[in-house]
Backbone as CSV, one residue per row, in Angstrom:
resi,resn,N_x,N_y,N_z,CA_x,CA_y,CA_z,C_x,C_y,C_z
1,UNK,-17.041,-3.739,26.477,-15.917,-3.013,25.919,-14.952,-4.025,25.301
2,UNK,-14.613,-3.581,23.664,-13.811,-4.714,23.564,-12.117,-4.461,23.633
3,UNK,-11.546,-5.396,23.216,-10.313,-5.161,23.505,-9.416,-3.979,22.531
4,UNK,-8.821,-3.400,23.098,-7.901,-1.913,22.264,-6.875,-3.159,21.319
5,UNK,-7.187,-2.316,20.027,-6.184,-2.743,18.809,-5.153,-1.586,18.357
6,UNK,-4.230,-1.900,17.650,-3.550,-0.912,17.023,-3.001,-1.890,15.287
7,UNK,-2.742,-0.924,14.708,-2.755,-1.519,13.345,-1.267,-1.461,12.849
8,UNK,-0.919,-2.730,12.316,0.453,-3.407,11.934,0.616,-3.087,10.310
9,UNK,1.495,-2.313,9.433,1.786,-2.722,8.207,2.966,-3.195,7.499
10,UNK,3.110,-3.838,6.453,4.402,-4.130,6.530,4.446,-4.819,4.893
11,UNK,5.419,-4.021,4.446,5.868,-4.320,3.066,6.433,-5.117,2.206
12,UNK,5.529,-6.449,2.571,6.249,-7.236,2.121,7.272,-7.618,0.899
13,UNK,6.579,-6.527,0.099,7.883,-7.139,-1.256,9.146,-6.386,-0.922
14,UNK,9.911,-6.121,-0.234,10.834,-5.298,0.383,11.735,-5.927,1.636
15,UNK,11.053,-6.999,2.039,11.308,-7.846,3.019,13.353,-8.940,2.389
16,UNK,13.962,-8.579,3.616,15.020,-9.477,2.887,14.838,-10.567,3.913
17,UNK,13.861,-10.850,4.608,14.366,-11.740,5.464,15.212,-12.167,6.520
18,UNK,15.636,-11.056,7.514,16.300,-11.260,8.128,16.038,-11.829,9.172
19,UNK,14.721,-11.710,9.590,14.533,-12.624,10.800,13.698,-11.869,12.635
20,UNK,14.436,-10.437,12.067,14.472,-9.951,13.347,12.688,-9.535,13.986
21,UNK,12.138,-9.192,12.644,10.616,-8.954,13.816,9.797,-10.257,14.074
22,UNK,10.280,-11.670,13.170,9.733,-13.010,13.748,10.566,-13.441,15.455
23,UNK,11.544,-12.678,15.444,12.433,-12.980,16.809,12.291,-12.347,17.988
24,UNK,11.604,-11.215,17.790,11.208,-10.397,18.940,9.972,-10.227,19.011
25,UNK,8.700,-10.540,18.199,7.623,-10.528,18.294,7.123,-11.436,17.383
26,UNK,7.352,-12.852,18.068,6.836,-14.085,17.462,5.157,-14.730,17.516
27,UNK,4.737,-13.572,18.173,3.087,-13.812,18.121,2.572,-13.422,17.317
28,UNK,3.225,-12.362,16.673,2.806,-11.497,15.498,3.281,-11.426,13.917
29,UNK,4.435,-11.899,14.252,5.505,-12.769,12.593,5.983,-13.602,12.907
30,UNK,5.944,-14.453,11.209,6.383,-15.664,11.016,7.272,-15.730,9.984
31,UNK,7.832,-16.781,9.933,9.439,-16.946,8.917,8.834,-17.305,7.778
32,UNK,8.197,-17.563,6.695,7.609,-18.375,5.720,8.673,-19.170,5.322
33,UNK,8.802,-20.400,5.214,9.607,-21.603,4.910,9.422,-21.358,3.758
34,UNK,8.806,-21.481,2.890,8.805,-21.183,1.270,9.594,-20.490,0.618
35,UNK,10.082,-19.414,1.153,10.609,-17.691,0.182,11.214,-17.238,1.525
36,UNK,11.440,-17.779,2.911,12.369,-16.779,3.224,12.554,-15.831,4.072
37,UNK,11.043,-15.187,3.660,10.278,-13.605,4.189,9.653,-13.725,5.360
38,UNK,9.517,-12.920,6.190,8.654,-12.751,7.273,6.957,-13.004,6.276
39,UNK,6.496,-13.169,7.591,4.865,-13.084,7.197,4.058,-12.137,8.498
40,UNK,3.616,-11.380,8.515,2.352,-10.709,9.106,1.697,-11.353,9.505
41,UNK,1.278,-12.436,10.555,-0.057,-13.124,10.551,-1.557,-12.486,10.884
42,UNK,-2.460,-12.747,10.373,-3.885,-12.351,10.302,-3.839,-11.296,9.433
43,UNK,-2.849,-11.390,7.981,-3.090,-10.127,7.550,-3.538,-9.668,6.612
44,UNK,-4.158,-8.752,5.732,-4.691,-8.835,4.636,-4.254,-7.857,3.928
45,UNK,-4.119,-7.774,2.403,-3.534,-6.941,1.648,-4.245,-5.752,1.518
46,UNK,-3.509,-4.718,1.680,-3.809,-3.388,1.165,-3.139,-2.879,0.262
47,UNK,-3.785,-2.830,-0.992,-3.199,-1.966,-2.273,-2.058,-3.338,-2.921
48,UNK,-1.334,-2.999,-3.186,-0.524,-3.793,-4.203,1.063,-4.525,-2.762
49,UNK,1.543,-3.397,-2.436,2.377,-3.357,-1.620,2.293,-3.926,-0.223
50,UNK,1.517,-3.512,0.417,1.255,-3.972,2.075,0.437,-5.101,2.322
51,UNK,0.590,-5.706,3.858,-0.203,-6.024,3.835,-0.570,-5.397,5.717
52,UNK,-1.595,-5.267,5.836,-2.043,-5.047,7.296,-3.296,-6.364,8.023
53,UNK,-2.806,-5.492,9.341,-2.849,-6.258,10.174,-3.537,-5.701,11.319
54,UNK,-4.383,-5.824,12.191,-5.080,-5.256,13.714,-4.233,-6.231,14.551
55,UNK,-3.574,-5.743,15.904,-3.036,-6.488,16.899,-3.694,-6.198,18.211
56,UNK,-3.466,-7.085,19.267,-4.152,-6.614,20.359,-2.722,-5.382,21.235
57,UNK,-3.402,-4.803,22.006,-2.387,-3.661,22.108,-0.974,-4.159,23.319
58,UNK,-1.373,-5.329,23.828,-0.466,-6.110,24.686,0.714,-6.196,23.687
59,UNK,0.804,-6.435,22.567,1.734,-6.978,21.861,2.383,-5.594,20.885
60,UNK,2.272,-4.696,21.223,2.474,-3.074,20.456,3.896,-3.225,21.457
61,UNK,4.651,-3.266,22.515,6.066,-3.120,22.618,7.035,-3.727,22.054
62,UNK,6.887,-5.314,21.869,7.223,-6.404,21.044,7.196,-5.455,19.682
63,UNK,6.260,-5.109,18.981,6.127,-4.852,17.882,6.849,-3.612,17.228
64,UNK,7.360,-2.502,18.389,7.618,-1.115,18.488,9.281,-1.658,18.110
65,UNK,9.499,-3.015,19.001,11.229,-2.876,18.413,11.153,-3.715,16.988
66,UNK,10.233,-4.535,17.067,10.458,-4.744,15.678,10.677,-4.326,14.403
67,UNK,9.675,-2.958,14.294,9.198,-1.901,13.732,10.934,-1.208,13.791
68,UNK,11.461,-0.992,14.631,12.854,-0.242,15.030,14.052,-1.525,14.640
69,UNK,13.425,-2.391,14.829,14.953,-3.174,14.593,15.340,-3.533,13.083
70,UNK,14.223,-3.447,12.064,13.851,-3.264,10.918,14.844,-2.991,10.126
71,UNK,15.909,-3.409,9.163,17.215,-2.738,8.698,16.484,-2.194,7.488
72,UNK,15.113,-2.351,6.980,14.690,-1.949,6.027,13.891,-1.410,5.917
73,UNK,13.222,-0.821,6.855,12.291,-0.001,7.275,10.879,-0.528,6.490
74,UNK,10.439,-1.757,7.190,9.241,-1.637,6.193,7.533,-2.162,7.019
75,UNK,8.228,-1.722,8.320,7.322,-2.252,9.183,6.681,-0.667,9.919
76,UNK,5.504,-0.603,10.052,4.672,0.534,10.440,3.822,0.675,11.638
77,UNK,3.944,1.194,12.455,2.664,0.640,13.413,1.598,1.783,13.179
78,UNK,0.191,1.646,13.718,-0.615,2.846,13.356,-1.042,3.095,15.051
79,UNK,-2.192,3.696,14.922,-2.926,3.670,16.126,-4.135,2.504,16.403
């Protein structure tokens, strides 16, 4: 049996950078030194806009306030 995932999305061109889902769920975002923006890690683009992500489900509470602490709403969780 393998391990339960749930799926991360998140919009990056919409991103101002504030910091807050690399601060509360730092296993799962990163600051990109380059531009500013959060980054998604392990993630791959969907469509023009997103990019997603599979997480292990340990890390879905971390991710739930992130998703909520969001001033820009651009973070999604799935099942």
């Amino acid at each position: 049996m393998g391990t339960i995932k749930f799926t991360i999305s998140h919009k990056r061109k919409d991103c101002i950078g504030c910091g807050h889902c690399a601060l509360v769920a730092p296993h799962t975002w990163t600051m990109n030194h380059e531009d500013g923006l959060s980054d998604l890690k392990n993630a791959c683009a969907k469509g023009d806009d997103y990019m997603v992500a599979d997480a292990d489900i340990d890390v879905r509470k971390d991710n739930e306030l992130a998703e909520s602490s969001c001033p820009v709403n651009i973070i999604r969780l799935g099942k």
